[in-house]
Structures are given as structure tokens and as C-alpha cells.
C-alpha positions, 0 to 999 in steps of 0.5 A, spaced: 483 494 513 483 494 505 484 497 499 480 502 498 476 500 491 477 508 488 484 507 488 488 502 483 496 500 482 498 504 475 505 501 472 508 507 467 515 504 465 519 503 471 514 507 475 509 504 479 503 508 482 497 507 486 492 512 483 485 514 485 480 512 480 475 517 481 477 524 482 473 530 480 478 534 486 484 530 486 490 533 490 497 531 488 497 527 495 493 522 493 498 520 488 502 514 492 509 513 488 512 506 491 517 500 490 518 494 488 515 492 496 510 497 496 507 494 489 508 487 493 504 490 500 499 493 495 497 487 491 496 483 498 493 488 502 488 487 495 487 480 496 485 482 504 491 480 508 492 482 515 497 486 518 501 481 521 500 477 515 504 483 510 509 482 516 510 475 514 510 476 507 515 482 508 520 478 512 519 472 507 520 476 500 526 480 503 528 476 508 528 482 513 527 482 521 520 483 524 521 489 527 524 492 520 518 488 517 513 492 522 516 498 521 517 499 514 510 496 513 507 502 517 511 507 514 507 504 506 500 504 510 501 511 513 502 514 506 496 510 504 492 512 510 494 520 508 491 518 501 485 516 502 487 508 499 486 505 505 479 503 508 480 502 515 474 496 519 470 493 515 468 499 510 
């Protein structure tokens, strides 16, 4: 799993965005707007940490139990997923 290099973190005053970077066809699905841990958890998946790894990184920053952890985490990675942000294997 990895960011996908079309899509980059946009910061608009309060407002964090993961956008894509090219999008002749762009549907309003590819746009990912995200908090504080999602700006977090972006950044990391950029830096090519692991599932587990962003599990750790979530219970660490935010002090939080694994379970929470694990299923907030798979919450983000599936809007990512649904956007196209995410590369899944070694693509």
C-alpha cells in the first residue's frame, strides 16, 4: 500500500484537502476532505509506513486504544481507496 503520486495534501485556511493532481475526468468523489489525524495518517502513508505502523502512530498521537486505532485507520484508507489515492501492492 502507498499514496498514489497523482494525489497530493492541499491546506486552504482551515481546510485540508487530498486532491488529485491530474484530472481531465475529475468527479467530485476524488476529493478527500480530512482532519487533523487524516493530514497525519496521509503524510505517513507518503513516508511508506505500514498498516500496523499507522496503528501505532494513531494510538501514540492521540492516545487511543488499538481497536479504535484499527478501525478509524480503515475508515480513512477506504475513502482513500474509493478516490483512487491509494495504490494497493507494490504498484
Amino acid at each position: 500500500m502507498k499514496a498514489n503520486p497523482d494525489f497530493t495534501l492541499r491546506m486552504i485556511g482551515d481546510l485540508s484537502l487530498i486532491v488529485p493532481l491530474k484530472a481531465p475526468d475529475f468527479k467530485k468523489e476524488q476529493m478527500i476532505t480530512t482532519n487533523e489525524s487524516g493530514v497525519l495518517l496521509w503524510r505517513r502513508i507518503e513516508e511508506g509506513y505500514t498498516e500496523e505502523e499507522l496503528v501505532r502512530e494513531l494510538q501514540s498521537v492521540y492516545e487511543i486504544d488499538w481497536d479504535t486505532a484499527r478501525s478509524d485507520l480503515q475508515i480513512f484508507l477506504e475513502s482513500l481507496r474509493r478516490a483512487g489515492a491509494l495504490l494497493e501492492g507494490d504498484g
